[in-house]
KEGUVO-696359 format. One record per residue: residue in three letters; x, y, z of N, C-alpha, C in turn; residue number from 1. Coordinates in nm, 2 decimals, padded with zeros to 4 digits. Last residue first. Layout:
BEGIN
<pt res="ALA" n_u="X" n_v="Y" n_w="Z" ca_u="X" ca_v="Y" ca_w="Z" c_u="X" c_v="Y" c_w="Z" n="NUM"/>
...
This chain:
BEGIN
<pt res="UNK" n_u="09.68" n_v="18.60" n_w="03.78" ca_u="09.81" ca_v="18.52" ca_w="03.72" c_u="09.78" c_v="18.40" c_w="03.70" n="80"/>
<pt res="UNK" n_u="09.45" n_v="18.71" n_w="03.89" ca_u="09.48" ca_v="18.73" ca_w="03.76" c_u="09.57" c_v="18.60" c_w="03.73" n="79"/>
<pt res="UNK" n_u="09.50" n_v="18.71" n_w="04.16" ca_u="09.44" ca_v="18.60" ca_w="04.11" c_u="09.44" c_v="18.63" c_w="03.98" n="78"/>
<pt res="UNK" n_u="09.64" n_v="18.97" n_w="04.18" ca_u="09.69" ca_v="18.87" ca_w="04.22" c_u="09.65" c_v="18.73" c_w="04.17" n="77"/>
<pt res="UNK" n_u="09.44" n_v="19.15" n_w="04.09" ca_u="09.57" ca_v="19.13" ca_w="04.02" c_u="09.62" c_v="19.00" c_w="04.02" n="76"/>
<pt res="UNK" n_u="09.28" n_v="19.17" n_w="04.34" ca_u="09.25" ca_v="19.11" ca_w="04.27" c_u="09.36" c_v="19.07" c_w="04.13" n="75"/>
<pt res="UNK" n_u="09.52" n_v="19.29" n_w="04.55" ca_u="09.46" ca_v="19.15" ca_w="04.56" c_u="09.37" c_v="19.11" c_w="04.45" n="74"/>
<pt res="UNK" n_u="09.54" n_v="19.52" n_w="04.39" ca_u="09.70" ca_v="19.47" ca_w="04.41" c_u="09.59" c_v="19.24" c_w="04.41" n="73"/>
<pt res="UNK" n_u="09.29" n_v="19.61" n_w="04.39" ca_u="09.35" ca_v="19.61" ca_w="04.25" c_u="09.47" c_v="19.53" c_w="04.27" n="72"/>
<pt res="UNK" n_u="09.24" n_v="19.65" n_w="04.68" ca_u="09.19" ca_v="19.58" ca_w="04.60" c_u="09.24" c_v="19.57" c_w="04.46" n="71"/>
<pt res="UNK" n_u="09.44" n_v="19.88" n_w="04.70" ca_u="09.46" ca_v="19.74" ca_w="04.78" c_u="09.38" c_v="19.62" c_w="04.72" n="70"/>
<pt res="UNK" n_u="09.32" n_v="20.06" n_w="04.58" ca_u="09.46" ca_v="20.03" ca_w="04.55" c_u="09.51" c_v="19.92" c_w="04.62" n="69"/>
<pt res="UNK" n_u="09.08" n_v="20.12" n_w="04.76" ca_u="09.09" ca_v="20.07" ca_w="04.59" c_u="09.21" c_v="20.04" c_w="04.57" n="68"/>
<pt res="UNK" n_u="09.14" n_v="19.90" n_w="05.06" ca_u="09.08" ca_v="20.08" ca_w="04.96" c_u="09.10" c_v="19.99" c_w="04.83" n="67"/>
<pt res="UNK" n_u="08.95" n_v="19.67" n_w="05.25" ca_u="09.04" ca_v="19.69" ca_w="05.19" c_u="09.02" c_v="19.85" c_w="05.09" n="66"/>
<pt res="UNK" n_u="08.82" n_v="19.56" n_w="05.52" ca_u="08.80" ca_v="19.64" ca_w="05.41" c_u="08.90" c_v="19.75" c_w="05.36" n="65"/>
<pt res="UNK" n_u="08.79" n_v="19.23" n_w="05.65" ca_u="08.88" ca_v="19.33" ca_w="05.56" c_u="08.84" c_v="19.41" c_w="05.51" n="64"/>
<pt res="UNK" n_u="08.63" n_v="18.98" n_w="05.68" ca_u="08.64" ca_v="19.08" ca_w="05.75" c_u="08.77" c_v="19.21" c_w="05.74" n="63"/>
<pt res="UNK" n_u="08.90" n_v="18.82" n_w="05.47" ca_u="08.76" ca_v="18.81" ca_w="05.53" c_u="08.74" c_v="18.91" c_w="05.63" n="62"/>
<pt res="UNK" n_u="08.99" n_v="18.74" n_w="05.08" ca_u="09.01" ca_v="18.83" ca_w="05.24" c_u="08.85" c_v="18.75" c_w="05.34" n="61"/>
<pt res="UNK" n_u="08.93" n_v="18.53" n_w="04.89" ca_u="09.08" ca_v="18.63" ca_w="04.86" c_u="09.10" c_v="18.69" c_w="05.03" n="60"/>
<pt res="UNK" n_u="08.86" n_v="18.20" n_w="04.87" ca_u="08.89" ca_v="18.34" ca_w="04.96" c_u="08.98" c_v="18.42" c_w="04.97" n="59"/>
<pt res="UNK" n_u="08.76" n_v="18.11" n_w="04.52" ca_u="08.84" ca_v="18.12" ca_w="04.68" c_u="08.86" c_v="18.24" c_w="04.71" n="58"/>
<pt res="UNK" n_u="08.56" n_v="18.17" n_w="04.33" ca_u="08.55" ca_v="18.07" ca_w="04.42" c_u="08.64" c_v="18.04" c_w="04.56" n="57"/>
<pt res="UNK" n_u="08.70" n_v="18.38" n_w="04.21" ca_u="08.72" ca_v="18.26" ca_w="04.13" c_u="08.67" c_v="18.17" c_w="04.22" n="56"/>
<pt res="UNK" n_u="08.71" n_v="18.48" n_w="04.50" ca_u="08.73" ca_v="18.52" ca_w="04.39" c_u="08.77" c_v="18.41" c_w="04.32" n="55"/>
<pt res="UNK" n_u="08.53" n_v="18.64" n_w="04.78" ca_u="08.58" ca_v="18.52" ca_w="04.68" c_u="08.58" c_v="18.59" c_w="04.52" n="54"/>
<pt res="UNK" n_u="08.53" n_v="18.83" n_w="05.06" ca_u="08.54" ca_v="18.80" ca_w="04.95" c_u="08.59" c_v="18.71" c_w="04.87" n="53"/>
<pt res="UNK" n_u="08.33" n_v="18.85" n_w="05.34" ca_u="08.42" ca_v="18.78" ca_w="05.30" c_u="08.42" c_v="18.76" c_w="05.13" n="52"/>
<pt res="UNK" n_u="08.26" n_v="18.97" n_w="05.61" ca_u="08.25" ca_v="19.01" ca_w="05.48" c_u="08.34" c_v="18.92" c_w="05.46" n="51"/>
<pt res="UNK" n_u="08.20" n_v="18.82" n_w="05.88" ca_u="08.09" ca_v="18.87" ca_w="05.83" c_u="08.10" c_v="18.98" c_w="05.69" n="50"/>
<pt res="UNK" n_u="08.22" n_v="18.46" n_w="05.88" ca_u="08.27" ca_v="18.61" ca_w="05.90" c_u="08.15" c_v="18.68" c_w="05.85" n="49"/>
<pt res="UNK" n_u="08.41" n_v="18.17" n_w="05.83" ca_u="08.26" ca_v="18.26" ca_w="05.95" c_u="08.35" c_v="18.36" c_w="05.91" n="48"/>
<pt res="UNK" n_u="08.33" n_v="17.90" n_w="05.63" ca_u="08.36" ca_v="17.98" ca_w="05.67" c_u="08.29" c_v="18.07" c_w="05.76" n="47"/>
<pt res="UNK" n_u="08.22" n_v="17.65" n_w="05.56" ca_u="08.31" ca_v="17.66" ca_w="05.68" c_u="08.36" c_v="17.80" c_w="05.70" n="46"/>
<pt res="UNK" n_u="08.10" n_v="17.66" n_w="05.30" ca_u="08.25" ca_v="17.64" ca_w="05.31" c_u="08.34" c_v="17.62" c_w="05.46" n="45"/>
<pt res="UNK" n_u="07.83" n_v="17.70" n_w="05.46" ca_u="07.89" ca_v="17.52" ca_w="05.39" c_u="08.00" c_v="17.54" c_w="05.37" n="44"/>
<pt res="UNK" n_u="07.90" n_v="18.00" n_w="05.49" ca_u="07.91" ca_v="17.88" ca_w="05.56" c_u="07.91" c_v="17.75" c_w="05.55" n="43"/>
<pt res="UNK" n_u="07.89" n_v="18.08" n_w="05.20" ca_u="08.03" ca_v="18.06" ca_w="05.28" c_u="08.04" c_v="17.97" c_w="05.40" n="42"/>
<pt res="UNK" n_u="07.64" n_v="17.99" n_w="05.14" ca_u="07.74" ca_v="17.93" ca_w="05.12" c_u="07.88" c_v="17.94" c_w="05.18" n="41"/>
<pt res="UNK" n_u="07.47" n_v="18.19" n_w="05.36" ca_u="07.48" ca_v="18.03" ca_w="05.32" c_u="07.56" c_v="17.95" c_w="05.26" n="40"/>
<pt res="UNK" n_u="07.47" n_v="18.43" n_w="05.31" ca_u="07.57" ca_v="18.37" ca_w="05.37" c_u="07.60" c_v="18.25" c_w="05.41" n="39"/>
<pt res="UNK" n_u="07.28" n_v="18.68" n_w="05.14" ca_u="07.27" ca_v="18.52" ca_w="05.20" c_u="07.40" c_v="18.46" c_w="05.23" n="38"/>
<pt res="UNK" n_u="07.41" n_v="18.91" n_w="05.01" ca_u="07.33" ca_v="18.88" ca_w="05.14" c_u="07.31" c_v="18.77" c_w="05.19" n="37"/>
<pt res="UNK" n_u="07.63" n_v="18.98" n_w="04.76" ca_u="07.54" ca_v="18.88" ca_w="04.82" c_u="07.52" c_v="18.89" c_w="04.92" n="36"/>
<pt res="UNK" n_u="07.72" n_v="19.13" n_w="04.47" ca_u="07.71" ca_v="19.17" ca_w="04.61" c_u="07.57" c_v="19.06" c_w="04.68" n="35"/>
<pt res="UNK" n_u="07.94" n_v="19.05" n_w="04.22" ca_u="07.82" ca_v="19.01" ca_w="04.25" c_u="07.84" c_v="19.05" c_w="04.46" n="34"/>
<pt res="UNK" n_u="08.16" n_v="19.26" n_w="03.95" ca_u="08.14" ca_v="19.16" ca_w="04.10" c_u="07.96" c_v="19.16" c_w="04.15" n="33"/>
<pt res="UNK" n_u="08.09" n_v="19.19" n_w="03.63" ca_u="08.06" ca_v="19.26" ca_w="03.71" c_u="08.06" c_v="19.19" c_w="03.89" n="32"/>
<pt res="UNK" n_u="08.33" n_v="19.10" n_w="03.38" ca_u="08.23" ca_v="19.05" ca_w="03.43" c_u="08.18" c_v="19.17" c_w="03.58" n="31"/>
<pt res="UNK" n_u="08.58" n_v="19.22" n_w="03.29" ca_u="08.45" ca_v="19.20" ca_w="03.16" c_u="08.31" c_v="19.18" c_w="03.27" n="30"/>
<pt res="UNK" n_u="08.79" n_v="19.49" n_w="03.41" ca_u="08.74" ca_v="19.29" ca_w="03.41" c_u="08.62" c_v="19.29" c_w="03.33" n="29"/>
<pt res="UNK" n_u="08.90" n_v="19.68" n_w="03.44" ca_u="08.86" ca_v="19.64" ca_w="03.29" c_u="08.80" c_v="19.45" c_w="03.30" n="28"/>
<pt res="UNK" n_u="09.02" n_v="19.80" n_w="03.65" ca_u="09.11" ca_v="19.72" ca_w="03.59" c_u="09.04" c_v="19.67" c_w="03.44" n="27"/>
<pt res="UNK" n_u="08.78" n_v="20.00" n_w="03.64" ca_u="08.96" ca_v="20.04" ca_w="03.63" c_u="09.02" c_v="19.90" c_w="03.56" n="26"/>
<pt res="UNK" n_u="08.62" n_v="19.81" n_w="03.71" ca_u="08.58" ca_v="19.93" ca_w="03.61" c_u="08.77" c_v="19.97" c_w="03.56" n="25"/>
<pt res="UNK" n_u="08.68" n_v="19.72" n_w="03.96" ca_u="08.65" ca_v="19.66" ca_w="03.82" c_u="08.68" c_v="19.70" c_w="03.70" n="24"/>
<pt res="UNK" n_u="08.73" n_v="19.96" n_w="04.10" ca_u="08.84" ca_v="19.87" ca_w="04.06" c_u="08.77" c_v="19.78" c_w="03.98" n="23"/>
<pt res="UNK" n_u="08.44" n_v="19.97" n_w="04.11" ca_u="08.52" ca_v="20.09" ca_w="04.08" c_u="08.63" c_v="20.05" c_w="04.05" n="22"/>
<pt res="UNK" n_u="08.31" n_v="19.76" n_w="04.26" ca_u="08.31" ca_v="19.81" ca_w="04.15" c_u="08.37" c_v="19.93" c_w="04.07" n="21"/>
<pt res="UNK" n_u="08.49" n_v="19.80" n_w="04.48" ca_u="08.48" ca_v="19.68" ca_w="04.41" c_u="08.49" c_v="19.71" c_w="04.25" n="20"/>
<pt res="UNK" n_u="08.35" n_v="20.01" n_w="04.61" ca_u="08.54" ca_v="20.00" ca_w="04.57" c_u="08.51" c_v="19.88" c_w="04.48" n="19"/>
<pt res="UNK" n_u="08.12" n_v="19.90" n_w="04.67" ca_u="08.15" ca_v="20.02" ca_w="04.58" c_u="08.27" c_v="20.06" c_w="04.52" n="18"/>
<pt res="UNK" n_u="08.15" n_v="19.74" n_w="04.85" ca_u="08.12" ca_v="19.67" ca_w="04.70" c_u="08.15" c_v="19.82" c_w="04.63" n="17"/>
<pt res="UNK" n_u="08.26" n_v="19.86" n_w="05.07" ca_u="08.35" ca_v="19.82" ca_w="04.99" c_u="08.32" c_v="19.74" c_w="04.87" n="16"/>
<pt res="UNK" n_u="08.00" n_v="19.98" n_w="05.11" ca_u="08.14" ca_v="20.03" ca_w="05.09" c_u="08.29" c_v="19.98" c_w="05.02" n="15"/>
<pt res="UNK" n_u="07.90" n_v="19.72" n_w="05.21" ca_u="07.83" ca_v="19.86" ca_w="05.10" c_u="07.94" c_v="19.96" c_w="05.08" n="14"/>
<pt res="UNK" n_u="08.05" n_v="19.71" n_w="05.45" ca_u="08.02" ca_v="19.62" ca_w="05.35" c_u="07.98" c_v="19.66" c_w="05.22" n="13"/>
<pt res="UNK" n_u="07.99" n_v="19.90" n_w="05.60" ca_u="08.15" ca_v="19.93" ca_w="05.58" c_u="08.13" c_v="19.79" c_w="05.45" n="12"/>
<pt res="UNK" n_u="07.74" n_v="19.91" n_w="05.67" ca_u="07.78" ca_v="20.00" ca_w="05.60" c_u="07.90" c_v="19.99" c_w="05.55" n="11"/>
<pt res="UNK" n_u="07.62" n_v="19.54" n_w="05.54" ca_u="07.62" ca_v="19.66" ca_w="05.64" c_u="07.73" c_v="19.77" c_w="05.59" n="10"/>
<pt res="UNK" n_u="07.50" n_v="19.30" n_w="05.46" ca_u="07.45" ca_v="19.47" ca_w="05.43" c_u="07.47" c_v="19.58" c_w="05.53" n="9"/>
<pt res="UNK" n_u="07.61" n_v="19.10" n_w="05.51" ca_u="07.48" ca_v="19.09" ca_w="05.50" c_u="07.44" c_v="19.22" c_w="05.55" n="8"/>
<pt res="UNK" n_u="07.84" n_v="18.93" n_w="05.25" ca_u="07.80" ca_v="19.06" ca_w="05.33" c_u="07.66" c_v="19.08" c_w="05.37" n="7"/>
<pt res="UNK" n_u="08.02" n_v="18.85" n_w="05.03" ca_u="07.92" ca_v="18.79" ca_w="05.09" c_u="07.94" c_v="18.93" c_w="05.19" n="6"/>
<pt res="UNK" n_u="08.11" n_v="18.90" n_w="04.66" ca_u="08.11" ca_v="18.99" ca_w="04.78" c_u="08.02" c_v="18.92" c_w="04.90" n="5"/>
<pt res="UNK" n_u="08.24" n_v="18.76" n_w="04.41" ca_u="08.14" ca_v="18.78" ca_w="04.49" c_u="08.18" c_v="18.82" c_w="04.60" n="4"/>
<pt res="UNK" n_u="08.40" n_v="18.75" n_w="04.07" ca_u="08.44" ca_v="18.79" ca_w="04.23" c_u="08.24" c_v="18.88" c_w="04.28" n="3"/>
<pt res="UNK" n_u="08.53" n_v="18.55" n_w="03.84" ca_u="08.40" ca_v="18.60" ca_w="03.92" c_u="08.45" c_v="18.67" c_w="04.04" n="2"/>
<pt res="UNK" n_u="08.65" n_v="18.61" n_w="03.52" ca_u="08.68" ca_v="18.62" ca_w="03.66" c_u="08.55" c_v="18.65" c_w="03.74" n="1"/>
């Protein structure tokens, strides 16, 4: 499971990579979420925002900052 974090470093963004990784850890995913500054891809996806989480490549949220128990429900979710 990949899950990247686009964000170009702001506080409520840096905050929620840290939930990120904290529900990683908890749920036990093997791979570590990736926290990205360049926002160049989301944009070739068309996308605009200014946090926007992918998972497996699609967009789980955007401009969302979700707690740990909200992140566990939405990464769960692409589990299946």
């Amino acid at each position: 499971m990949r899950i990247q974090l686009y964000n170009k470093g702001s506080p409520q963004g840096k905050q929620l990579f840290s939930n990120l990784e904290i529900t990683c850890h908890n749920m036990q995913i093997d791979y570590d979420p990736e926290y990205i500054q360049d926002m160049s891809r989301p944009i070739s996806m068309g996308l605009q925002g200014n946090t926007i989480l992918l998972v497996d490549g699609e967009v789980a949220f955007m401009d969302k900052y979700p707690s740990i128990k909200e992140l566990e429900v939405i990464i769960s979710d692409f589990q299946r």
